[in-house]
TIRO-2110 file (N, C-alpha, C; in Angstrom, 1 decimal):
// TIRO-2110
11.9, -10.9, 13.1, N, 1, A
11.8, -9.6, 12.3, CA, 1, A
10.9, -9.8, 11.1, C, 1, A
9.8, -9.0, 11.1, N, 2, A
8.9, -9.3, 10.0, CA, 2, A
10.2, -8.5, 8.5, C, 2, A
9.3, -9.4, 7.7, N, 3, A
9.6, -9.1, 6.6, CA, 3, A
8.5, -8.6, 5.4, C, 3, A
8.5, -7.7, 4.5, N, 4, A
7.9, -6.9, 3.8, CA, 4, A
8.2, -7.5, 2.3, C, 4, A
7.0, -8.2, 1.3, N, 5, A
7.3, -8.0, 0.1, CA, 5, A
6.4, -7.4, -1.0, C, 5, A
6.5, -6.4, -1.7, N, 6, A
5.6, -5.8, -2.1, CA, 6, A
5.2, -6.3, -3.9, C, 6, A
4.2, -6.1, -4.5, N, 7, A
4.3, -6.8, -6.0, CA, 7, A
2.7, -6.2, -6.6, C, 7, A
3.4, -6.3, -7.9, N, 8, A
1.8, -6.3, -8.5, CA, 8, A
1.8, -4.7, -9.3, C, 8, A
3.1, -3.5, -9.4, N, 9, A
3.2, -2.8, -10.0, CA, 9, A
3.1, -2.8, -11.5, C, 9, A
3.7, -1.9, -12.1, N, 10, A
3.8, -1.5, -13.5, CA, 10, A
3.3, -0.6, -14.0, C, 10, A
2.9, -0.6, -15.7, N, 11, A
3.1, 0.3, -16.3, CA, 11, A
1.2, 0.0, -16.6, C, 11, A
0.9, 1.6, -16.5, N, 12, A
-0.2, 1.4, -16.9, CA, 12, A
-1.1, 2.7, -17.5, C, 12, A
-2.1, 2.7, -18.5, N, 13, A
-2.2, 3.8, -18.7, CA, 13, A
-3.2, 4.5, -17.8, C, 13, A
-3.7, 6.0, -18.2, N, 14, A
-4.5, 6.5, -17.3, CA, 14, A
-5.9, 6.3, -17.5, C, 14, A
-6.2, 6.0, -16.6, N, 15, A
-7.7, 5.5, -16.5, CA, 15, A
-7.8, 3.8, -15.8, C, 15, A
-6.5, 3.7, -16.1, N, 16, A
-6.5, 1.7, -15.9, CA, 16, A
-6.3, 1.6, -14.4, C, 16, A
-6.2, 0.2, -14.6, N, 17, A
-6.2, -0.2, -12.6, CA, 17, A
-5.5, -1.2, -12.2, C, 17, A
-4.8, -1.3, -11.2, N, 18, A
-3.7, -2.4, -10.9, CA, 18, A
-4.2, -2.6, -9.1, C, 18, A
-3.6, -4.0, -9.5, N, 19, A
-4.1, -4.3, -7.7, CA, 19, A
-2.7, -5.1, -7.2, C, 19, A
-2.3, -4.3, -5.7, N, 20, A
-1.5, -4.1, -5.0, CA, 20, A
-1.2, -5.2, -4.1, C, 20, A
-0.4, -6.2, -3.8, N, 21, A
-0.2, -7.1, -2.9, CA, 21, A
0.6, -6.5, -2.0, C, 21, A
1.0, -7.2, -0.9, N, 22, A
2.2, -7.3, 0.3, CA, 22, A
2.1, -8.4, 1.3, C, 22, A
3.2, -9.0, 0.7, N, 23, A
3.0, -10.4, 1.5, CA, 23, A
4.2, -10.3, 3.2, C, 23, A
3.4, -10.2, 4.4, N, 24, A
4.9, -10.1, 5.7, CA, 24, A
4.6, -11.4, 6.0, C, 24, A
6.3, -11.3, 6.1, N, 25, A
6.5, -12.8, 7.2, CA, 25, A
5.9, -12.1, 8.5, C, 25, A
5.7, -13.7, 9.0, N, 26, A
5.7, -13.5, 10.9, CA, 26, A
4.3, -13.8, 11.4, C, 26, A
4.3, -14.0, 12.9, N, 27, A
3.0, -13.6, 13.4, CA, 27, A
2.3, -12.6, 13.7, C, 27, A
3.2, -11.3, 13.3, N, 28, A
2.6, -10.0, 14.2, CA, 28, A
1.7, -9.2, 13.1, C, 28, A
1.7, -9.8, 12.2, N, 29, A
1.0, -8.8, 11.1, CA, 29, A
-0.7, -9.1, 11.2, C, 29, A
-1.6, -10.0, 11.8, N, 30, A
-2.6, -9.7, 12.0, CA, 30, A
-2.6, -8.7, 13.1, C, 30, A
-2.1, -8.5, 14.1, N, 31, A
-2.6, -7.5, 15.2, CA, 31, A
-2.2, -6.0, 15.0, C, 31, A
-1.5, -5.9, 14.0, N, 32, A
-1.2, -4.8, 13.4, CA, 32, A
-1.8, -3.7, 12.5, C, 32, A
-2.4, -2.8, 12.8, N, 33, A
-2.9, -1.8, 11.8, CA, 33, A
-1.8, -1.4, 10.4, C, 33, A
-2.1, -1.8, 9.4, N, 34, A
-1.3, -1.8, 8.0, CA, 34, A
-1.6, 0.0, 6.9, C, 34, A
-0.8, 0.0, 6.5, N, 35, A
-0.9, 1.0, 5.7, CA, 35, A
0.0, 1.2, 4.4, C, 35, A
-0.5, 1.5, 3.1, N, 36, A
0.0, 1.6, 2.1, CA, 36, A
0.4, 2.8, 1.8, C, 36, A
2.1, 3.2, 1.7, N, 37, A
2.4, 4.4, 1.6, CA, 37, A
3.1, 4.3, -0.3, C, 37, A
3.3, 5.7, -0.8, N, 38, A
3.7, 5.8, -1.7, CA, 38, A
5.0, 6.9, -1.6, C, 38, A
6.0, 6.9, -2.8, N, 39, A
6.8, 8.0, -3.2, CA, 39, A
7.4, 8.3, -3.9, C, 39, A
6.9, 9.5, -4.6, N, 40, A
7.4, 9.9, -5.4, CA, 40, A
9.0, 10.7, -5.9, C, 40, A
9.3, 10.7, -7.1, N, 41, A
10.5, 11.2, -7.1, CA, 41, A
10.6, 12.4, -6.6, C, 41, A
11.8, 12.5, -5.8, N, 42, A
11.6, 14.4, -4.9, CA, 42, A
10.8, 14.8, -3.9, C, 42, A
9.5, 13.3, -3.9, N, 43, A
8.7, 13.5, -2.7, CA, 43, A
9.2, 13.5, -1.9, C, 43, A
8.4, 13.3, -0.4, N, 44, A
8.7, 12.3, 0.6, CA, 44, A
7.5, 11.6, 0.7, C, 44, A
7.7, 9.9, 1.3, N, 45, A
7.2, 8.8, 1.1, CA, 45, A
5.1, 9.7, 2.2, C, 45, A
4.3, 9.4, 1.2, N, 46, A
3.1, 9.3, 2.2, CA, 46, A
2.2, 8.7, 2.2, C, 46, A
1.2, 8.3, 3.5, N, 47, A
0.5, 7.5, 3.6, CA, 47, A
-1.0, 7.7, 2.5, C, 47, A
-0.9, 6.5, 1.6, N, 48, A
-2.6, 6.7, 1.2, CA, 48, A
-3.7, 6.1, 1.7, C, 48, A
-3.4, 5.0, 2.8, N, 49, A
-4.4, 4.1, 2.8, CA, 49, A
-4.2, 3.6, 3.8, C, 49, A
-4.8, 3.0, 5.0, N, 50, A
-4.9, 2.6, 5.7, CA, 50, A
-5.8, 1.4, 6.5, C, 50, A
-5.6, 0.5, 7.2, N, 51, A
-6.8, -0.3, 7.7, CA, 51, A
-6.3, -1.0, 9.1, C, 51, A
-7.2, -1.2, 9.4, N, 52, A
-7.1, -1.7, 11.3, CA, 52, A
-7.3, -3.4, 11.2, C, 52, A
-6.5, -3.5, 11.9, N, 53, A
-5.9, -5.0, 12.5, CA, 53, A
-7.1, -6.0, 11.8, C, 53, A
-8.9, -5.6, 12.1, N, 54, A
-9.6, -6.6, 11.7, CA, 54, A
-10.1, -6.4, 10.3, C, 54, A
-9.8, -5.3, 9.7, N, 55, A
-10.1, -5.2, 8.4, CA, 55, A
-11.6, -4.4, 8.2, C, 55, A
-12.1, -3.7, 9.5, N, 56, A
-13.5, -3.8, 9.7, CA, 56, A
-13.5, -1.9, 9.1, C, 56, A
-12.1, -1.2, 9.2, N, 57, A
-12.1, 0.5, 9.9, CA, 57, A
-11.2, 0.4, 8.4, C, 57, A
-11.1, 1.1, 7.8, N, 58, A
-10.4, 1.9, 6.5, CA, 58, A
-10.1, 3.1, 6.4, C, 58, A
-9.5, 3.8, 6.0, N, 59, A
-8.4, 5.3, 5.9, CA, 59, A
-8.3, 5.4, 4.5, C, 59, A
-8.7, 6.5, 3.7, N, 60, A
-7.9, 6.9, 2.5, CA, 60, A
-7.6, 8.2, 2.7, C, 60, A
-6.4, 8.4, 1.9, N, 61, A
-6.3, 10.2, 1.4, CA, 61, A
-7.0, 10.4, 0.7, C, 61, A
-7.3, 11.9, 0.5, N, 62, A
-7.9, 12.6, -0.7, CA, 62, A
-7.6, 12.5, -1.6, C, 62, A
-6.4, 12.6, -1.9, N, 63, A
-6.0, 12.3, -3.4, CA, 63, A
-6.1, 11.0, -4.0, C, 63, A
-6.3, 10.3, -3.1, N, 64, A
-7.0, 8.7, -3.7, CA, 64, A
-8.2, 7.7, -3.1, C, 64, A
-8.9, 8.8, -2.6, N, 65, A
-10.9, 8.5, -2.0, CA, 65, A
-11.5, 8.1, -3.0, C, 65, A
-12.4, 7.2, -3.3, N, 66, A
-12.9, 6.8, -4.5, CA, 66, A
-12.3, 6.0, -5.6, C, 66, A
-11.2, 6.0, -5.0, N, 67, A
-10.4, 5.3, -6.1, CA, 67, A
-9.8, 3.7, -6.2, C, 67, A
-8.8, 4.3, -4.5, N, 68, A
-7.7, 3.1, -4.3, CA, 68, A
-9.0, 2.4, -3.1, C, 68, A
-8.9, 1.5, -2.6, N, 69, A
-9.3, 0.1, -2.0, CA, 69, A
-8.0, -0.3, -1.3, C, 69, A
-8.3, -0.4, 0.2, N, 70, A
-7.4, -1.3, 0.7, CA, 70, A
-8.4, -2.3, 1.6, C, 70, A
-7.3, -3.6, 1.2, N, 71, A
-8.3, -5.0, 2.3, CA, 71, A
-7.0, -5.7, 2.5, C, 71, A
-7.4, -6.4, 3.3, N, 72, A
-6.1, -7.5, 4.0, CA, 72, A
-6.9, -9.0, 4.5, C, 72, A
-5.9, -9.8, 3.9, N, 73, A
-6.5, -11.1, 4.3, CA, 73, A
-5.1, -11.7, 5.1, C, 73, A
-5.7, -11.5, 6.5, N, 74, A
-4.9, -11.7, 8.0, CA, 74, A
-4.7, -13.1, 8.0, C, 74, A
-5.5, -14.6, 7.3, N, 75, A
-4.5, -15.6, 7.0, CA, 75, A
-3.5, -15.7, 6.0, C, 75, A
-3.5, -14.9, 5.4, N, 76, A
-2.7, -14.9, 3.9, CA, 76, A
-1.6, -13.9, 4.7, C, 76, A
-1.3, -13.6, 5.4, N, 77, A
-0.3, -12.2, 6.1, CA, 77, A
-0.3, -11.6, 4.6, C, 77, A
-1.5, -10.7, 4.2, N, 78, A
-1.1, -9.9, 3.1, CA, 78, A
-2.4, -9.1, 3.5, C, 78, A
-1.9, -7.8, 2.8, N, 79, A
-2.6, -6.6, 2.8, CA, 79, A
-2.8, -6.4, 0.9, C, 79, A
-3.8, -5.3, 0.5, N, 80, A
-3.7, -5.3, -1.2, CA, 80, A
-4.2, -4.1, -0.6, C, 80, A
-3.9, -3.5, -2.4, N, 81, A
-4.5, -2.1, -2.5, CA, 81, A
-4.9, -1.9, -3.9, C, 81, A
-6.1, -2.1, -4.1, N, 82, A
-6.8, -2.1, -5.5, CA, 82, A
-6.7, -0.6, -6.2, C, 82, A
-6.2, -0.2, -7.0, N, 83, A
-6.1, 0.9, -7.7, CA, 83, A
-7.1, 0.9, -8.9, C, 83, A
-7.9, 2.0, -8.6, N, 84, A
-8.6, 2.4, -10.5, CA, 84, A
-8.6, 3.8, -10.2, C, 84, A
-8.9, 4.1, -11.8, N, 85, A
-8.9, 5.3, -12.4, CA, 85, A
-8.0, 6.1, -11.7, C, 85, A
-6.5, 5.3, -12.5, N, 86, A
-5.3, 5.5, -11.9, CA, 86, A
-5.2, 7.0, -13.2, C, 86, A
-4.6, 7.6, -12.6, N, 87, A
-3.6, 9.2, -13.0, CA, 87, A
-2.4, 9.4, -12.9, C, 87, A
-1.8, 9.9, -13.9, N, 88, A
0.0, 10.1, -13.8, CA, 88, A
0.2, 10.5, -12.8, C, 88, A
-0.6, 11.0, -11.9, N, 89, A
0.0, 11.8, -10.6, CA, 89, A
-0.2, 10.6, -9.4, C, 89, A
-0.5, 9.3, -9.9, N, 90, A
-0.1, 8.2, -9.3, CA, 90, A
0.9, 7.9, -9.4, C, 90, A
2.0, 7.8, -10.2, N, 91, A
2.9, 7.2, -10.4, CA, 91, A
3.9, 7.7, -9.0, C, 91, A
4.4, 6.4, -8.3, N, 92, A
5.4, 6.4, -7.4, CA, 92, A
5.8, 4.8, -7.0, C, 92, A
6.6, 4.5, -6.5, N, 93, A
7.4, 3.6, -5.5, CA, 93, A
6.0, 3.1, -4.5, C, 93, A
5.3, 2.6, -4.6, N, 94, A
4.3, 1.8, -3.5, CA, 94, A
5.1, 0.8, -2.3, C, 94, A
4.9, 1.3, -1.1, N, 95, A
5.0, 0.5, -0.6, CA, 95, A
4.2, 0.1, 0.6, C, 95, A
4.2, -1.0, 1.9, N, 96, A
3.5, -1.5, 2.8, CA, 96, A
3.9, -1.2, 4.1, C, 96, A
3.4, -0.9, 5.0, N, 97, A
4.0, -1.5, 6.7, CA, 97, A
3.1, -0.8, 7.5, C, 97, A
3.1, -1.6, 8.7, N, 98, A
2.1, -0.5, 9.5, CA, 98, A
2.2, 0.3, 9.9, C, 98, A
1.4, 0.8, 10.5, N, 99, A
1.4, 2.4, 11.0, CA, 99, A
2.1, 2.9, 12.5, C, 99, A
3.0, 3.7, 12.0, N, 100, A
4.2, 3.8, 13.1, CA, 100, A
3.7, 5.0, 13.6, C, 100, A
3.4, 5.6, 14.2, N, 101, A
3.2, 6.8, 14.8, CA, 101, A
3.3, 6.8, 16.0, C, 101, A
3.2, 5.5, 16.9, N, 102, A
3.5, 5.0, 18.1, CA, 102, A
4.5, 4.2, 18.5, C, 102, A
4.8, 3.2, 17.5, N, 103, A
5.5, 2.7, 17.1, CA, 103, A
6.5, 2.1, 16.0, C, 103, A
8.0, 1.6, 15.8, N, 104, A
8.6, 1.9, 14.7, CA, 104, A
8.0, 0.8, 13.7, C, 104, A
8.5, 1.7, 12.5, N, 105, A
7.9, 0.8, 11.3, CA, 105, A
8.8, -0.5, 10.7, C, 105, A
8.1, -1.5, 11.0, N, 106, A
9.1, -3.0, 10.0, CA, 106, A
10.3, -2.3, 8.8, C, 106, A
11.3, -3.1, 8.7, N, 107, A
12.2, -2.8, 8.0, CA, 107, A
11.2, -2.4, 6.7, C, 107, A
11.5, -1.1, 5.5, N, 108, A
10.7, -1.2, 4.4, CA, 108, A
11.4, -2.3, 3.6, C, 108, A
10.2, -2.5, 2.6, N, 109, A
10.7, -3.6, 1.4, CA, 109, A
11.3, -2.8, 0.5, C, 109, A
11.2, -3.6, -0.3, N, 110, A
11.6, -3.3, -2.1, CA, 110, A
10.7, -2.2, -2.5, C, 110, A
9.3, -2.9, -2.4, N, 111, A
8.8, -1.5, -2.4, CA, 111, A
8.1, -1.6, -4.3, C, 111, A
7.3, -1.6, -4.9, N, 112, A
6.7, -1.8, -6.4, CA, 112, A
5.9, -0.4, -7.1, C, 112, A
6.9, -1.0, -8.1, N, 113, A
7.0, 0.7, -8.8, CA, 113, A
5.6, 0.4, -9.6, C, 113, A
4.4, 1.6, -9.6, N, 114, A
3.8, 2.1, -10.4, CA, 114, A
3.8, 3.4, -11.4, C, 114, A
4.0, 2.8, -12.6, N, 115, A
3.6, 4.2, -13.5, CA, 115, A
2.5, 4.5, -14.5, C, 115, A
2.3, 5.1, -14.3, N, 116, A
0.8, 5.8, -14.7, CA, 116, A
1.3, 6.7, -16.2, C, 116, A
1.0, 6.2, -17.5, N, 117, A
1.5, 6.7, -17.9, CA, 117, A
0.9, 6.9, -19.9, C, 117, A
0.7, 7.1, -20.6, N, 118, A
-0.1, 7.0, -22.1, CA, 118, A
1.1, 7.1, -23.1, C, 118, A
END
């Protein structure tokens, strides 16, 4: 059972930039397309980011194009997600796992809170 650890949150003001780890156990996380979801209080959890198994194909939302960065280094079983010109309307619960739409998603982690905040 892969496992999910997420890190690298906090408190930051607007404009500033924080970079996102997630370390999975196991062997299945290189063949796996990864995605960095977020959620907010009252939200529901959504996908911002995304990348394919070789790290070659990338996905962002709108609300964070230009901004957030995702890369994964498949010997390190970790995925990041570089954040700048972060905005309070960043602030949520970050977290990691691949992309289930076909299949179920790994247990979620903990999960690393970012706030965006002056």
């Amino acid at each position: 059972q892969v496992q999910l650890v997420e890190s690298g949150g906090g408190l930051v003001q607007p404009g500033g930039s924080l970079r996102l780890s997630c370390k999975a156990s196991g062997s299945a996380f290189s063949i796996n397309p990864m995605g960095w979801y977020r959620q907010a209080p009252g939200k529901e959890r959504e996908l911002v980011a995304s990348i394919f198994s070789g790290g070659s194909i990338t996905k962002s939302a709108d609300s964070v194009k230009g901004r957030f960065t995702i890369s994964r280094d498949n010997a390190k079983n970790t995925v990041y997600l570089q954040m700048t010109s972060l905005k309070p309307e960043d602030t949520a619960v970050y977290y990691c796992n691949r992309l289930h739409s076909t299949v179920p998603p790994w247990p979620w982690g903990q999960g690393t809170q970012v706030t965006v905040s002056s």
